[in-house]
C-alpha angles and dihedrals in degrees: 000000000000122000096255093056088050099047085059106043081048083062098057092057116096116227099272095057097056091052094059099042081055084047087050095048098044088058106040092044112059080200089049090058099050099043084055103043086046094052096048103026086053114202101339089070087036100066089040084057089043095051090046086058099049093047093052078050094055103038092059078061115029118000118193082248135031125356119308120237107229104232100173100187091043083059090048092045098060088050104050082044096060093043090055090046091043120029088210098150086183102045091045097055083042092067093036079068093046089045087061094039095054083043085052094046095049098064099040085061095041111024142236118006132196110280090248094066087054101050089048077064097042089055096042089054092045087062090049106054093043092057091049088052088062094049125046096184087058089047088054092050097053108015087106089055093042098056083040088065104038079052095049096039085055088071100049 
């Protein structure tokens, strides 16, 4: 089915069926979920959102226990799912930072990793840093935490 099909059977649909198909598909899509709850429960979801993310992030890198097991794309994925919940340009960034500082802070506790792992960051951090060149209040907002991980980096 094509968007345009949809968009008409959609049509056909009364009021009350429509709220119960958005009821069905909130329940059964955990993205579905979260874009919804985002769009209606306003910032306050958002940042809960925001702060899931971030914890699935952290915990591919450094859990609070054990060792954490380094599943790149599981990391990417939470953040590209809560960018596409979401539509936070600036909190997303925020966690594509976190993702390469967790990903800093890593090797420098445990070593020397394969190259591949080190050019995922390098890439990360160049998306970073462009979209801050396009946008001098988001420079403002992470240029500390940006020189904190070229400098750390640096020590790697």
């Amino acid at each position: 089915m094509n968007l345009t099909t949809l968009k008409k059977s959609l049509k056909e649909l009364d009021q009350k069926e429509l709220i119960g198909l958005v009821a069905d598909l909130y329940k059964l899509n955990p993205e579905v979920k979260g874009y919804l709850s985002s769009r209606f429960a306003g910032d306050d979801e958002v940042a809960l959102l925001y702060e899931k993310a971030k914890k699935v992030v952290q915990n591919e890198f450094l859990p609070d226990r054990g060792l954490g097991k380094l599943r790149l794309s599981k990391a990417k994925e939470a953040i590209t799912s809560f960018s596409k919940m979401t539509g936070d340009e600036f909190r997303t960034l925020d966690l594509m930072l976190f993702y390469v500082e967790m990903g800093t802070e890593f090797t420098s506790l445990y070593g020397d990793i394969q190259e591949s792992f080190y050019n995922n960051m390098n890439g990360m951090f160049d998306r970073v840093a462009g979209q801050c060149n396009e946008n001098e209040e988001w420079y403002d907002h992470l240029k500390d935490r940006l020189e904190n991980v070229l400098d750390n980096a640096s020590y790697v």
